[in-house]
matplotlib code that plots the C-alpha trace (Angstrom):
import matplotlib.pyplot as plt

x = [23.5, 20.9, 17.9, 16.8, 16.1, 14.5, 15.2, 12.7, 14.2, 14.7, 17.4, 20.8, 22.8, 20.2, 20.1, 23.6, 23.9, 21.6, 22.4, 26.1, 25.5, 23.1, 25.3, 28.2, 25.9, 25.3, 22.2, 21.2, 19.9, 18.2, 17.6, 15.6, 14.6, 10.8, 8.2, 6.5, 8.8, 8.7, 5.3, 6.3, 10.1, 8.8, 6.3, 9.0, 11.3, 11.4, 12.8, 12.4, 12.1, 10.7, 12.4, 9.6, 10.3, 7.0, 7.6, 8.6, 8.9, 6.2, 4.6, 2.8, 4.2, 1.5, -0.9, 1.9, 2.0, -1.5, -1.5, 0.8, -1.4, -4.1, -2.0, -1.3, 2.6, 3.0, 6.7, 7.1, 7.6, 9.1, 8.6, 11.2, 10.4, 11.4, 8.0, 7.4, 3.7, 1.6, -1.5, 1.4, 3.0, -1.0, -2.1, 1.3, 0.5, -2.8, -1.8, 0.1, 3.4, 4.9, 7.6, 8.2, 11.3, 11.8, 14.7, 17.3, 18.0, 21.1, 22.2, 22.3, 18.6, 18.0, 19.8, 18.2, 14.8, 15.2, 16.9, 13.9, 11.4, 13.2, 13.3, 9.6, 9.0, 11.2, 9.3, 5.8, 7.3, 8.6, 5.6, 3.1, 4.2, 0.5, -1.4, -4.0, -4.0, -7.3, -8.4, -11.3, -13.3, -12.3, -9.6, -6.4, -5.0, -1.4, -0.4, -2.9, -4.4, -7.9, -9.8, -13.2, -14.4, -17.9, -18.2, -17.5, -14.0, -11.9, -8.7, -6.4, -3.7, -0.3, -0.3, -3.1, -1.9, 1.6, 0.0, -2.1, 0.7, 2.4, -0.4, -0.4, 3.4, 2.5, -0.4, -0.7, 1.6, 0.6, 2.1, 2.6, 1.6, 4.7, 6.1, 3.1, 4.5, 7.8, 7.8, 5.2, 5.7, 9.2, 10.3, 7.5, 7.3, 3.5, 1.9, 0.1, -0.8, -4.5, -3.6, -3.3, -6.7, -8.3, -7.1, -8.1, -11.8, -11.2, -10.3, -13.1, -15.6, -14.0, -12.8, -15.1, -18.4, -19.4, -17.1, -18.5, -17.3, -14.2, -12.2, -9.6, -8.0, -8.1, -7.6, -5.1, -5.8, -3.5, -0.9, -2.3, -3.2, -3.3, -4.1, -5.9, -6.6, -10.0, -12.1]
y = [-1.3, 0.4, -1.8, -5.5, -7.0, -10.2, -11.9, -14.6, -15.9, -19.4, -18.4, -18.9, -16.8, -13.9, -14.3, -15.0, -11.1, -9.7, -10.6, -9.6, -6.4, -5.8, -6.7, -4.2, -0.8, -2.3, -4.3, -7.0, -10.0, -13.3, -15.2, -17.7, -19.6, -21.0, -19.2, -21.3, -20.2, -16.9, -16.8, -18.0, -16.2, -12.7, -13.0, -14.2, -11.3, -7.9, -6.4, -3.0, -4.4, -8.0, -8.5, -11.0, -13.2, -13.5, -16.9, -19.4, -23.5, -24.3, -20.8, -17.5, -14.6, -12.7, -14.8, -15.1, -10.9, -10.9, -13.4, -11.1, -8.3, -10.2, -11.1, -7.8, -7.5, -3.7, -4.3, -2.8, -5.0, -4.7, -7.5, -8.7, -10.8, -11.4, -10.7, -7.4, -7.1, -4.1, -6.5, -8.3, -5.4, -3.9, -7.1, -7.5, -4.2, -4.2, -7.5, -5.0, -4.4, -1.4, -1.8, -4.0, -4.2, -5.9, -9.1, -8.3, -5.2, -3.2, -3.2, 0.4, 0.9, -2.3, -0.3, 2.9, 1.5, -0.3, 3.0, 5.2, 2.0, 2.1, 5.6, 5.9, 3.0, 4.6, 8.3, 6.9, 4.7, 8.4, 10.3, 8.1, 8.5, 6.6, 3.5, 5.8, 9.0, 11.3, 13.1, 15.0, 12.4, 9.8, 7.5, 5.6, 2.7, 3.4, -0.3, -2.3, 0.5, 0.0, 3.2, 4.4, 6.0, 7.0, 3.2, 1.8, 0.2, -0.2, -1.9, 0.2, -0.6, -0.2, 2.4, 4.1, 4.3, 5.7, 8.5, 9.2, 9.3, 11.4, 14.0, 13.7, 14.6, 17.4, 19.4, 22.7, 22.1, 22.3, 19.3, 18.8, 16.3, 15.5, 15.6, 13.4, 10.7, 11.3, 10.5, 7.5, 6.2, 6.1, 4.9, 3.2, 4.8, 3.4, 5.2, 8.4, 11.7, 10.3, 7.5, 10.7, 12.0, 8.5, 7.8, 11.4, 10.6, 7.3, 9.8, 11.9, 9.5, 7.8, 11.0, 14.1, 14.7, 16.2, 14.7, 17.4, 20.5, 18.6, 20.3, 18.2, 16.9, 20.1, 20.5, 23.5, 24.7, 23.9, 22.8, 19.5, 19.6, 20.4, 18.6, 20.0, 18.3, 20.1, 19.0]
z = [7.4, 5.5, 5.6, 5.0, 1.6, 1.0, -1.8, -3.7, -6.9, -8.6, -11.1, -9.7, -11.5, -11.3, -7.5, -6.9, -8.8, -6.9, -3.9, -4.2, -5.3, -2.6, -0.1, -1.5, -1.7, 2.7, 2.6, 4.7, 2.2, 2.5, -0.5, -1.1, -4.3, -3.7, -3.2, -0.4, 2.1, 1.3, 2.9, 6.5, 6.3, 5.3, 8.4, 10.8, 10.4, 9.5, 6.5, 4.6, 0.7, -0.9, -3.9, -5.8, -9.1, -10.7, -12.3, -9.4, -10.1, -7.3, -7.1, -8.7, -7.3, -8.4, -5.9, -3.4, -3.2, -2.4, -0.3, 1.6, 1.7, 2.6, 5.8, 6.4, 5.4, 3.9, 3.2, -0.2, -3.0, -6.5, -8.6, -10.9, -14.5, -17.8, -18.8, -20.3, -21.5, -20.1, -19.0, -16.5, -15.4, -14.6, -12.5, -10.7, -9.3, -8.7, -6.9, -4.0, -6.0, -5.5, -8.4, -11.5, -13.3, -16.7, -17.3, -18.2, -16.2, -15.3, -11.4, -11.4, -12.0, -10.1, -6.9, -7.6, -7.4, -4.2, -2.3, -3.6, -2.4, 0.8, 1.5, 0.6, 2.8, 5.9, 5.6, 5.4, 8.8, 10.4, 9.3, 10.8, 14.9, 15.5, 13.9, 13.0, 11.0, 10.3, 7.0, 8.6, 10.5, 8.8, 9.9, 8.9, 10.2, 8.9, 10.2, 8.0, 5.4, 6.1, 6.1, 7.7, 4.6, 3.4, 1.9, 5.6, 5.9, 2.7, 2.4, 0.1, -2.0, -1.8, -4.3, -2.7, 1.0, -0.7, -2.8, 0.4, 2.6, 0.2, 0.4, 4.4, 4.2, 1.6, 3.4, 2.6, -0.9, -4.4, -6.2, -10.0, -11.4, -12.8, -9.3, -8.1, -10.4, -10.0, -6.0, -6.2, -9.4, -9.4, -13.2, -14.0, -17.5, -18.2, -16.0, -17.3, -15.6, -16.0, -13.2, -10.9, -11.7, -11.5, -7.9, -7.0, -7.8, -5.7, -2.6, -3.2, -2.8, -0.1, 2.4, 0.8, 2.6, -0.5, -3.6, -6.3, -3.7, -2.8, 0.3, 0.5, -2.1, -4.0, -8.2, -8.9, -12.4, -15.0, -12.1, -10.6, -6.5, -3.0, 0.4, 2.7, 6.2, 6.3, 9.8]

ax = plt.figure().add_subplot(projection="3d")
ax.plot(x, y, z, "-o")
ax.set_aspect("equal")
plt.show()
């Protein structure tokens, strides 16, 4: 079996697809077509992928994929909905997505984003041998993303604990960004290089003792960066 996917989606036919192909590439599925149980379901057992509807007859799944993360579930999550506008897409993952993907869409994308969430989701799992992880002397709970920064303890996104973990696995490397995007982004075609720099800023502040002279999360001229572990 390669991994678990749970399934919430009110549209039969859509579903019924899903979960067939699914279970032919060797996945584990549960389906289910509210979103209340979702909640209670995805907390009772373990699985490696949520796949999440956004528009659900008796719930958001906007508000129900932060009300995941607010209970500490780090499962990735790729959100699936006809809706295609940029301001959707932007607060579904700021929400905790990890993924969005537009109705209609065709299985083999479908399948390709879920092996590359998976096998994201499985290295950070291998990499991280303890709950806690230190840049310098600050420290990161790998179990519920909180970090002891230099603004105290800060919850960080999904996106931001993957891009971290990313660098962590990375240490020593100069990565493009182009390569950057390619491994954490995935296909998500809206994001620009300038997303990179932003959340590099964000790590300054957070992990730098001094985020002018960074020592860590190093600019490589004309290339993109470098991790350094620096004590």
């Amino acid at each position: 079996m390669k991994g678990r996917v749970f399934v919430v989606e009110d549209d039969e036919l859509i579903g019924a697809m899903v979960e067939l192909n699914l279970r032919q590439e060797g996945y584990e599925v549960d389906w289910v077509q509210t979103g209340e149980p979702a909640l209670s379901k995805v907390r009772a057992s373990e699985c490696d992928l949520i796949l999440m509807d956004i528009m659900l007859p008796d719930a958001d799944g906007v508000e129900l994929v932060r009300e995941l993360r607010s209970m500490d579930v780090v499962t990735p999550i790729l959100m699936m909905t006809a809706r295609d506008d940029v301001e959707t897409k932007v607060q579904a993952l700021d929400c905790g997505a990890d993924d969005y993907l537009t109705k209609p869409f065709d299985t083999p994308e479908l399948l390709a984003r879920v092996r590359a969430l998976i096998r994201r989701s499985q290295g950070e799992r291998h990499q991280a041998s303890t709950e806690r992880v230190m840049i310098g002397r600050h420290a990161v709970n790998t179990r519920t993303h909180v970090a002891e920064s230099n603004e105290g303890d800060v919850q960080l996104s999904a996106k931001e604990f993957e891009l971290l973990g990313f660098f962590l696995r990375k240490e020593g490397a100069t990565l493009s960004r182009a390569d950057i995007l390619e491994e954490v982004w995935g296909m998500e075609v809206y994001v620009s290089e300038r997303t990179i720099d932003n959340f590099i800023v964000r790590f300054r502040k957070l992990f730098e003792d001094d985020p002018e002279n960074p020592k860590r999360f190093i600019t490589v001229r004309g290339v993109g960066y470098r991790f350094e572990r620096a004590e």
